[in-house]
N, C-alpha and C positions, 0 to 999 in steps of 0.2 A: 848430706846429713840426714839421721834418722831420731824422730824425738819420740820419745816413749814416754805414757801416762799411765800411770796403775792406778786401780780403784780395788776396794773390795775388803779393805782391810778393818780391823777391828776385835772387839775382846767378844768372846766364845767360851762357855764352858764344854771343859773337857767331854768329850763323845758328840758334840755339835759340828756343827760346818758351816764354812767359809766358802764364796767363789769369786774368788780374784778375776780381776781383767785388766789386761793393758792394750792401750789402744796404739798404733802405731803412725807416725804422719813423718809427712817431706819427700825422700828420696827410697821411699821403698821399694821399688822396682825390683833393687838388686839383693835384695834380703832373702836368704836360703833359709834361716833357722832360726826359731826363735827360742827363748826359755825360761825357766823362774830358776831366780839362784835365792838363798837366804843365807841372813847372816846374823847369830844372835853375838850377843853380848858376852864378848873375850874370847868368840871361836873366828874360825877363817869364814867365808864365804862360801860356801857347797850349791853345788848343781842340785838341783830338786827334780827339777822334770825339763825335758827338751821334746821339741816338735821340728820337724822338716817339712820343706812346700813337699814334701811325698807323704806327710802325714805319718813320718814315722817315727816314732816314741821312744826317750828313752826316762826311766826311773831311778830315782838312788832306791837302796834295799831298804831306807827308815821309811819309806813311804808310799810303797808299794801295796797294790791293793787298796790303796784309801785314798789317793790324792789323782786326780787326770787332766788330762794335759789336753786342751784342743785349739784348735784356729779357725777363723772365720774371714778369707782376706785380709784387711789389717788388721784383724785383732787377735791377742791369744788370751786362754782361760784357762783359770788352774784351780778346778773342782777339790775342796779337799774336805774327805768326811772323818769320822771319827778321829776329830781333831784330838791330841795330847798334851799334857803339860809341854814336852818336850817340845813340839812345834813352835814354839813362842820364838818369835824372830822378825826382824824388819826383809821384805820380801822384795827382790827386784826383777823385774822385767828385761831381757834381754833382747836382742835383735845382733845377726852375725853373717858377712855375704857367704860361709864358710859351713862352718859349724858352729850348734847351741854352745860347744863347747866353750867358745873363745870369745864371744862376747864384747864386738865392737862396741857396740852400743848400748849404752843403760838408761833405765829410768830414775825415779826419786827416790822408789823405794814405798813399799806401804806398812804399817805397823801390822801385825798380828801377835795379840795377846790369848794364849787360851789357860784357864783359870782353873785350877783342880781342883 
């Protein structure tokens, strides 16, 4: 088992920034990818940013250029500047033996509010 902890969340006005972190503990060994998925109020869940142990990155297009994605052994960080109204969503930490895509593993989730 893999437990995920995200920190970093909070209310921002609009063109400000956020840096998320989520820390990883247990059976990490086997963990290939990590990622921030968010999910606001009455939409699905979306991929936001993914990292591989090769450091390689992927972006959705709402957040390109302004949000980055990195790892630190167990941890991963999700830089995000010229934050938007639109960003506003509960944020989750992912961890996957596979790919960021599929997402064995989750965290709790962190609030982000950004305020226009």
């Amino acid at each position: 088992q893999v437990q995920l902890v995200e920190t970093g969340g909070g209310l921002v006005q609009a063109g400000g920034s956020l840096r998320l972190s989520c820390a990883a503990s247990g059976s990490i060994f086997n963990i290939r990818a990590m990622g921030w998925y968010r999910q606001a109020p009455g939409k699905q869940r979306e991929l936001v940013a993914g990292i591989t142990n090769g450091d390689n990155t992927n972006y959705a297009d709402s957040v390109k250029g302004r949000f980055t994605i990195s790892r630190d052994n167990a941890k991963v960080y999700l830089q995000m500047n010229s934050l938007k109204p639109e960003d506003t969503a509960v944020y989750y930490c992912s961890a996957d033996p596979i790919s960021f895509t599929l997402g064995k593993y989750w965290g709790q989730g962190t609030q982000v509010t950004v305020s226009s």
